[in-house]
C-alpha positions in Angstrom: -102.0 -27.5 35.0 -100.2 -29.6 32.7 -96.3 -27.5 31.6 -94.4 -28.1 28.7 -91.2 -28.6 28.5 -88.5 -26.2 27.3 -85.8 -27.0 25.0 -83.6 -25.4 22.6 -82.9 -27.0 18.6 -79.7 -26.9 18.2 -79.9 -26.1 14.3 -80.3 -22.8 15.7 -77.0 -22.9 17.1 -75.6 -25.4 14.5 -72.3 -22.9 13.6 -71.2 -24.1 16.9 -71.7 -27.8 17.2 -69.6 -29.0 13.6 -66.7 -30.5 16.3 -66.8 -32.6 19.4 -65.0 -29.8 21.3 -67.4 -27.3 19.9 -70.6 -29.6 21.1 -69.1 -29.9 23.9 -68.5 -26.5 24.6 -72.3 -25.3 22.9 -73.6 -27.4 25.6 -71.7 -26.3 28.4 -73.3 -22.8 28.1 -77.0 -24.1 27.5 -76.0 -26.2 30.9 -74.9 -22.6 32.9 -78.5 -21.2 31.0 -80.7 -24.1 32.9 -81.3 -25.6 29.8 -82.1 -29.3 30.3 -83.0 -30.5 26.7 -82.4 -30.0 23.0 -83.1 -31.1 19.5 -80.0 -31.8 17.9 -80.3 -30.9 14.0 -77.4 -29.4 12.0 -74.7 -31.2 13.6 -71.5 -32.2 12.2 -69.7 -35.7 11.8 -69.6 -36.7 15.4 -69.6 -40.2 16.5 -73.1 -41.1 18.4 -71.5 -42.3 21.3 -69.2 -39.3 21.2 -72.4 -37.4 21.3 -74.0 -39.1 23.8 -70.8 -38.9 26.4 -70.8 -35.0 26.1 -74.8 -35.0 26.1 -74.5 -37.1 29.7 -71.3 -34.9 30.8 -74.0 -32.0 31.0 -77.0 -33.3 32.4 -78.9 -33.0 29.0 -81.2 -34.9 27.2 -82.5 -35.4 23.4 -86.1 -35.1 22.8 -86.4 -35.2 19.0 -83.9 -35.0 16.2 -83.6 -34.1 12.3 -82.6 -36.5 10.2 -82.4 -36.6 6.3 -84.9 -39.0 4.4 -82.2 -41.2 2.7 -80.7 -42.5 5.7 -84.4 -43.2 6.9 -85.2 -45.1 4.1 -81.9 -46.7 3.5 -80.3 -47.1 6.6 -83.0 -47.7 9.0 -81.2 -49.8 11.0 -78.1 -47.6 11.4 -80.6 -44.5 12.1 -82.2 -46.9 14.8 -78.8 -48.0 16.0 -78.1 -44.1 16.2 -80.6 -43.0 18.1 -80.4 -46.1 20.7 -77.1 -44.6 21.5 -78.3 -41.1 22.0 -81.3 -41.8 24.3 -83.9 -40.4 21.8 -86.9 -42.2 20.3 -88.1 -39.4 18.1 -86.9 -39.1 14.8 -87.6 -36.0 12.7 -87.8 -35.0 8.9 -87.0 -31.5 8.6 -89.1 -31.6 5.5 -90.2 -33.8 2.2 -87.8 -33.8 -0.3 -88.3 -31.3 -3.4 -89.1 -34.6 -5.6 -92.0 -35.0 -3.0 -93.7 -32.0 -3.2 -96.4 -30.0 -5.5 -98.8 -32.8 -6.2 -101.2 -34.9 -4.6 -99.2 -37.7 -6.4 -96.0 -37.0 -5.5 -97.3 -36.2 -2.0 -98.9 -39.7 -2.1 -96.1 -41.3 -2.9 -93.9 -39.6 0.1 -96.7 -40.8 2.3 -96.6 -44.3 1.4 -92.6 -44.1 1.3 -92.9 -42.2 4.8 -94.8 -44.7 6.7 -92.7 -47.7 5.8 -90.0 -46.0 7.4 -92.6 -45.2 10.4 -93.8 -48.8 10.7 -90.2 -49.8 10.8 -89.1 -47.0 13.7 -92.5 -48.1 15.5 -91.3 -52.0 15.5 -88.1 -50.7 17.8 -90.3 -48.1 19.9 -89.4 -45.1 18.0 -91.7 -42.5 16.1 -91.7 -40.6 12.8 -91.6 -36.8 13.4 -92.6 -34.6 10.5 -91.1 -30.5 10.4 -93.4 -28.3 8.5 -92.2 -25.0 6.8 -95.1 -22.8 5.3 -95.0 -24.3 2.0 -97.1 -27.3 3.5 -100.0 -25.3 4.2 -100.2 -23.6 0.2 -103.0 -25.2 -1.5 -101.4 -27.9 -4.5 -101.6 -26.5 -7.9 -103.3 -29.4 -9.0 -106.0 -30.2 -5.9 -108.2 -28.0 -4.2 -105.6 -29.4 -0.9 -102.5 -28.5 0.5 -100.2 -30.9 1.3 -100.9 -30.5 4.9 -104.2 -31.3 4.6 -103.3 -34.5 2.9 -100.1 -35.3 5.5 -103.3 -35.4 8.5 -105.8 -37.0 6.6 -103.6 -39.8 5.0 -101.5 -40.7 7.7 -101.7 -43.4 10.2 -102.3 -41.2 13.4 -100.3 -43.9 15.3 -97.1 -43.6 13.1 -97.0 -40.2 11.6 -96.1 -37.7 14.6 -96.2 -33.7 13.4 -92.9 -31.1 14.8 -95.2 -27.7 14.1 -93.4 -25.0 13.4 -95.5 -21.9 15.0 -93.7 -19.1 13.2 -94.1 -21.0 9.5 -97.9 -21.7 10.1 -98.1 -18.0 11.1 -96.4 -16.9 8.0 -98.5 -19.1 5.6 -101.3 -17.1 7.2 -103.1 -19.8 9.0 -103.7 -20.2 12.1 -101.2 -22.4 14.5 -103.9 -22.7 17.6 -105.9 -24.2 15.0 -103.1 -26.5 13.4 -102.3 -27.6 16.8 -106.0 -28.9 17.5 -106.0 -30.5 14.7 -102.4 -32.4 15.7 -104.0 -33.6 18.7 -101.9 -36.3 20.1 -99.6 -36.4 16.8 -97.3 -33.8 18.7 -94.6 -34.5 21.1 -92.7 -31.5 19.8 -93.7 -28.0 19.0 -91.3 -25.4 17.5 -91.6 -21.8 19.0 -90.3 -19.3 16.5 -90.8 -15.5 15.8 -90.6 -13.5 12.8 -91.7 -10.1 11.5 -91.5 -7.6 8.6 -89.1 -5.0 7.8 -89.9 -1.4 6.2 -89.2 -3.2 2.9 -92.3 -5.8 3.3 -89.3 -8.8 3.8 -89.4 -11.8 6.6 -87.2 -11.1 9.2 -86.7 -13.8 11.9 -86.5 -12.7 15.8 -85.5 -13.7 19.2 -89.0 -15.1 20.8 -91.3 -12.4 21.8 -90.4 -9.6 19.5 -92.0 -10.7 16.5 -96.0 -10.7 15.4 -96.3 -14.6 16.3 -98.6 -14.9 19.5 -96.5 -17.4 21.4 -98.7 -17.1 24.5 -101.6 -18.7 22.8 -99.9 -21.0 21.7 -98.0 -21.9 24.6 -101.5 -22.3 26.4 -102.8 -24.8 23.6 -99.7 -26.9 24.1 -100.9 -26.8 27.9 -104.0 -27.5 27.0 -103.3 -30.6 24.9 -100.0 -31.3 26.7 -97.9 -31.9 24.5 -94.6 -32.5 26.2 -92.0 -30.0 24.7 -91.6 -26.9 23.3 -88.3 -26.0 21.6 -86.6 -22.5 20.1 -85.8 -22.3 16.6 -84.0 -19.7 14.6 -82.8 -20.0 11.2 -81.3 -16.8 10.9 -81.1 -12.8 11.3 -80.5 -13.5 14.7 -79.6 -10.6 17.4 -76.6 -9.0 16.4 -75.5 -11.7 14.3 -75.1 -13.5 17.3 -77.2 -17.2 17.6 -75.9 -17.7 21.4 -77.6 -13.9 22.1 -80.4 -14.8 20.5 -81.0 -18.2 21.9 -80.4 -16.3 25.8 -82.8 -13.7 24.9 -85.0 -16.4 23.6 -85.1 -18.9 26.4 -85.7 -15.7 28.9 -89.1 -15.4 27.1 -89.8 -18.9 27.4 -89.1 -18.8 31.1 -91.2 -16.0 31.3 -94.1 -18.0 29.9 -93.5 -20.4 32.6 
C-alpha cells in the first residue's frame, strides 16, 4: 500500500528558525526525532544558500514552501532562483490576499493573477501550491459559491496545486475526506492539524490526535490517492506553551499512523 510521507512545517516552529544558528539548531533536533523533511514557512532573513547548507548538514529535504504573493508576482525570477537553491519545486501561498477575497470578482481576479505566476513556475518545472484556511470554504456573500468552489472549478488542474489544511476544512464544517477527493492529483501536500473546543465554546489548537479531527481517515485517503506528503501544523496553543513538545508529541502520532 501506497505511504505518505511525513514531514513537519516549520511555521509551526517558526520562533526558532528567525537566525542561521537557530535553523540550524531547530533542525538538528527534528534530525535526532527521525524527521527527514519539512516545509519551511515563517522563516527569517536567511540567505538561500545559507539555508540550503544547514538543510544538507542534516540530511533534510524541502517538500513545499510558503511564500508571500508579491514576490510571486513581482519577483518571479528571484522566487525561482530561490527555490533552485533550496532543492524544492513547490511553491506555496499561505492564502489570497484580503484584497482577493469575498467576491466572485475579486476571487476571479486572484485566479487570473494566480495562474500567471503558475504558468511562469511551470515553464522552470515548478508548481503553484495554494493553503486553505476555513474561510475558503464559507459560501461568498454575493454567489451561491464559496471561494473554494470557484479555486477547483476555475483552475487549470495542471498549474493550480491545493496544500489542504485538514483541521481548517474540519472547522468550516465540511468534510476533508471529501475535499481531498475532490483535490485528486492537485495535492502533493496535505496539512495534518488538530483542534477542539474549550468549556467556553472557543478553538483551541492541539498536538495531533487529541483534538475532534479524524486524522486516521484522512491519513487513509491520502494513501488511497497517494499523495506524497503529509506535514504537522500548529499555529498556536501548543502544549505547554512549548512548539518543540508539541511538534514531538505530534510526530509520535504520525508515526503511530505509520
Amino acid at each position: 500500500m501506497f505511504r505518505p510521507t511525513m514531514a513537519i512545517q516549520l511555521y509551526t516552529l517558526r520562533d526558532h528558525i528567525q537566525t542561521a544558528e537557530d535553523f540550524d539548531k531547530t533542525l538538528a533536533r527534528l534530525e535526532s526525532m527521525g524527521v527527514r523533511d519539512v516545509q519551511i514557512s515563517g522563516i527569517g532573513d536567511i540567505p538561500a544558500q545559507t539555508q540550503r547548507e544547514i538543510l544538507d548538514r542534516h540530511g533534510i529535504s524541502v517538500c513545499v514552501t510558503h511564500k508571500d504573493f508579491a514576490w510571486m508576482e513581482n519577483d518571479t525570477d528571484g522566487l525561482i532562483e530561490h527555490h533552485k537553491i533550496i532543492g524544492c519545486d513547490a511553491i506555496g501561498l499561505g492564502g489570497a490576499p484580503g484584497e482577493c477575497r469575498g467576491s466572485k470578482a475579486k476571487v476571479t481576479d486572484f485566479i487570473n493573477r494566480a495562474q500567471k505566476v503558475a504558468e511562469k513556475l511551470a515553464a522552470a518545472g515548478m508548481t503553484f501550491q495554494y493553503h486553505n484556511h476555513a474561510s475558503e470554504f464559507y459560501r461568498m456573500d454575493d454567489c451561491r459559491f464559496s471561494m473554494m468552489d470557484l479555486l477547483l472549478e476555475k483552475t487549470d488542474p495542471a498549474l493550480f496545486r491545493f496544500i489542504p489544511d485538514v483541521g481548517w476544512i474540519d472547522f468550516a464544517g465540511v468534510d476533508p475526506v471529501a475535499v481531498l477527493k475532490k483535490m485528486k492529483g492537485r495535492v502533493k501536500v496535505i496539512h495534518f492539524k488538530d483542534y477542539t473546543f474549550d468549556n467556553d465554546d472557543m478553538r483551541r489548537f492541539v498536538s495531533l490526535g487529541k483534538g475532534r479531527v479524524d486524522l486516521r481517515a484522512c491519513y487513509e485517503a491520502a494513501c488511497e490517492l497517494e499523495i506524497p506528503y503529509i506535514a504537522y501544523e500548529q499555529d498556536c496553543d501548543w502544549v505547554d506553551g512549548d512548539a518543540f513538545k508539541a511538534t514531538e508529541e505530534s510526530w509520535a502520532f504520525m508515526q503511530s499512523l505509520l
